[in-house]
N, C-alpha and C positions, 0 to 999 in steps of 0.2 A: 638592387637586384643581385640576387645571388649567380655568381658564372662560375665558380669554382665550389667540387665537392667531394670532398675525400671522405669513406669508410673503410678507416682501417679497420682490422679485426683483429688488433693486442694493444696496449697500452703504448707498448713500446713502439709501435709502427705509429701510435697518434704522435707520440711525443718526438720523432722522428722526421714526421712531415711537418709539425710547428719549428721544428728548429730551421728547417731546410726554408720555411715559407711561411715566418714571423707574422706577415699580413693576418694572416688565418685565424678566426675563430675559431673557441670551439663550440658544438654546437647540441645544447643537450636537449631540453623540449620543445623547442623551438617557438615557443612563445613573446620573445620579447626581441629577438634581432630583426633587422628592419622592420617592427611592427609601426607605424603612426606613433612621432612623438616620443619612440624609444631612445635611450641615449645609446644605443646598439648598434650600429650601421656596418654590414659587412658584404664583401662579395666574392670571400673565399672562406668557405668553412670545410671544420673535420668533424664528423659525426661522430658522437659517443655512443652511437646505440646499439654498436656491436662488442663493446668491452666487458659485458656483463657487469655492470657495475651495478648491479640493480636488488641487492641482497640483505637481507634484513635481518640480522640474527641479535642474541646475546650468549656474553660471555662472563667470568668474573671480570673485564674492567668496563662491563656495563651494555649498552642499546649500541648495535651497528648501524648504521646505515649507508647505501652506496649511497654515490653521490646520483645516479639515475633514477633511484624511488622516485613513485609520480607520488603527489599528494595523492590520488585514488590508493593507489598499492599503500600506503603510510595509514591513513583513515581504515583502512579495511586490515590492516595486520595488530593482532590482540597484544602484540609485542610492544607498539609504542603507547607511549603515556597519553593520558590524555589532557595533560597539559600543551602537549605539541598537538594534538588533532585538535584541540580548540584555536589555535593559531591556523591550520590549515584547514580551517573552516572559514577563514577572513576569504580566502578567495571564493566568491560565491558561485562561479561559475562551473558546473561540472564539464562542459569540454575542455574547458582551460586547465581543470584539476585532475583530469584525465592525461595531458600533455607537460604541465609542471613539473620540473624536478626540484627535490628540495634542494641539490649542489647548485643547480643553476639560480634559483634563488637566491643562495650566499653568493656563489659569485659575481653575482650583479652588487649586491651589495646598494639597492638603491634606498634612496628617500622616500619610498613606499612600499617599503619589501614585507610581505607576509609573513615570513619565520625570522628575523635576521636579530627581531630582540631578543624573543622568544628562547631561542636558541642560545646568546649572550645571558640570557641572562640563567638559562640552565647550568652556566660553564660547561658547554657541548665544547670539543675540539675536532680538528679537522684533519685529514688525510690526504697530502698532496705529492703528487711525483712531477719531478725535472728531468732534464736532459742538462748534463753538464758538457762544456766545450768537446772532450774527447768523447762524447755519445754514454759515460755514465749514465744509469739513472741512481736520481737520488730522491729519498725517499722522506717524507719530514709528517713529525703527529706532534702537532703544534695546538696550545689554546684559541679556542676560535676569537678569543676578544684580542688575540697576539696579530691574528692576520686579520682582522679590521683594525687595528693601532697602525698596521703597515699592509696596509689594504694597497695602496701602488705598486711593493715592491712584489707582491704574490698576484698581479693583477693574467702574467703570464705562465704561471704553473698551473696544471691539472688536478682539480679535485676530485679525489678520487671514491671520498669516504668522508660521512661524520660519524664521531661518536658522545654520547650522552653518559655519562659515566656515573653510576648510583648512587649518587650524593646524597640521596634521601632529602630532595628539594622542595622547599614549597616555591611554587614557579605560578604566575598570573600574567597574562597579558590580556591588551584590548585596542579595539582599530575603531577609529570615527570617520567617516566618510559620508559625503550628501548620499549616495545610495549604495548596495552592496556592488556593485561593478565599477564605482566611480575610484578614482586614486585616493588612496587616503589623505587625509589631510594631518594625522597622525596615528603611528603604533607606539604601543609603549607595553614595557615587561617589569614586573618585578622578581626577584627570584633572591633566597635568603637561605641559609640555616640556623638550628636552633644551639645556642651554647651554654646559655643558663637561663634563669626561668624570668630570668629581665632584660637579656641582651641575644641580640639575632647574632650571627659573624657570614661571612662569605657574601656579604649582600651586593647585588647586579642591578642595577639600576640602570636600562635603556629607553631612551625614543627612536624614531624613525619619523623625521620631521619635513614635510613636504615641502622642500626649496633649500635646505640647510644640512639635510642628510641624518646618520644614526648618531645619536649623540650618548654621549657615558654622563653619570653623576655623580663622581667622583666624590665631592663634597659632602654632599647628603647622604650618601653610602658609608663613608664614614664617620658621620653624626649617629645614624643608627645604631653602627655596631658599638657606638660606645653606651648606650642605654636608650629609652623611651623617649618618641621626642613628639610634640605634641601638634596639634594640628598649623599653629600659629608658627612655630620654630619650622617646622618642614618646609613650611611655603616659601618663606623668606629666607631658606639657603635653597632651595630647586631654584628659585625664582633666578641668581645671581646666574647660576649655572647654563640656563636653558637660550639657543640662540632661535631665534625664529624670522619671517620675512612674511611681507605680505603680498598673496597671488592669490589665484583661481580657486585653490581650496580654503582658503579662509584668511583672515586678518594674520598679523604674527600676536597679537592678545589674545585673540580667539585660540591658536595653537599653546600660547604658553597656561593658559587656564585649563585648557585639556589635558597638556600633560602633567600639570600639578596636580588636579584637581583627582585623575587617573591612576598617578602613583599614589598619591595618597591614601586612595580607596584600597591601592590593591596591599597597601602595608598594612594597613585597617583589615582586611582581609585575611591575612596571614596571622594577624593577634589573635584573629578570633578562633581562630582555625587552630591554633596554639594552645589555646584554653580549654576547646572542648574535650 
């Protein structure tokens, strides 16, 4: 139960009163802190919903976004791609997607997060502010695959902002789940560009793996960029790669068939899409 609830009204008074009162959440759509079964448990938050962070624009280094857009605002602005509103289409619920924030999304950073590959595997980066011991704020536009690599050490700064940057990407992702409200039991993205008319380069390769978290494919992503790789070679290096467990949402074979089976299509995908 929530007893403690601070709205400041500047960045600077949030990051102000986390410094002073460490316990504190922060707290953007408020979807997932002590919801049932959330890994979120708090009983002092600071509301983001007066910092205006909630702005959409672009510029020449690409797509803004506050870290406040609801997925409603996101889905309905002609600004973003629709590679991202097909990921924020995975949450089926319109009151939920009404309340969603895409920062607070990434900052959960869970094993069943709705943009979190999606987003990795665009090379989207992010926008955070601190509070340094003498009350600095500092100011950091980090790759977002840098603050899931060290997702603890960013676990206490302020997202403030993503951005998507016009990489001219081919970007897929896909969510399996028993129903559209159930947690998934995996998300998975791919995301590439083109560098000659046989080899992809920049290529992103995520899961989001229910019991085991987002995982990168390091391997495979590298097999790619070096030339065509074919259905038999893909599988037997994802295969090494991918960690899985078994629970509620499915076997861990069930998960790793998925998300091989998932990236493979969506590399399949992108050739085709290559050619025409």
């Amino acid at each position: 139960m929530i007893t403690q609830f601070y709205r400041p009204k500047t960045v600077k008074e949030a990051l102000l009163i986390h410094k002073e009162k460490p316990v504190c959440v922060y707290l953007a759509g408020g979807t997932e802190i002590n919801r049932l079964n959330s890994t979120i448990e708090a009983k002092a938050v600071i509301s983001l919903q007066d910092l205006k962070l909630n702005d959409i624009s672009v510029d020449e280094h690409g797509l803004h976004l506050g870290s406040m857009v609801t997925f409603t605002q996101a889905l309905e602005s002609p600004l973003v791609p629709d590679f991202l509103k097909d990921a924020l289409l995975f949450c089926g619920s319109k009151t939920k997607r009404n309340m969603a924030t895409i920062g607070g999304n990434v900052a959960l950073c869970s094993d069943d997060s709705y943009l979190m590959c999606t987003l990795l595997a665009s090379r989207a980066r992010v926008v955070t502010r601190s509070m340094a011991e003498d009350c600095r704020i500092t100011e950091e536009n980090l790759p977002l695959r840098e603050y899931h690599a060290y997702y603890e050490h960013y676990q206490n700064v302020l997202l403030v902002a993503l951005e998507i940057p016009d990489y001219h990407r081919y970007v897929f992702s896909r969510r399996f789940a028993k129903t559209m409200e159930s947690h998934s039991s995996v998300v998975c993205a791919f995301g590439c560009e083109d560098e000659t008319i046989r080899r992809c380069s920049e290529v992103r390769m995520y899961a989001a793996v229910k019991g085991t978290g987002v995982q990168r494919f390091k391997k495979t992503e590298n097999a790619l960029e070096q030339g065509p790789v074919d259905r038999v070679e893909f599988h037997k290096i994802l295969e090494s790669e991918i960690q899985a467990t078994d629970d509620l949402s499915g076997s861990a074979a069930y998960k790793r068939y998925l998300v091989e089976e998932a990236l493979y299509q969506m590399y399949e995908q992108y050739r085709k899409e290559k050619k025409a």
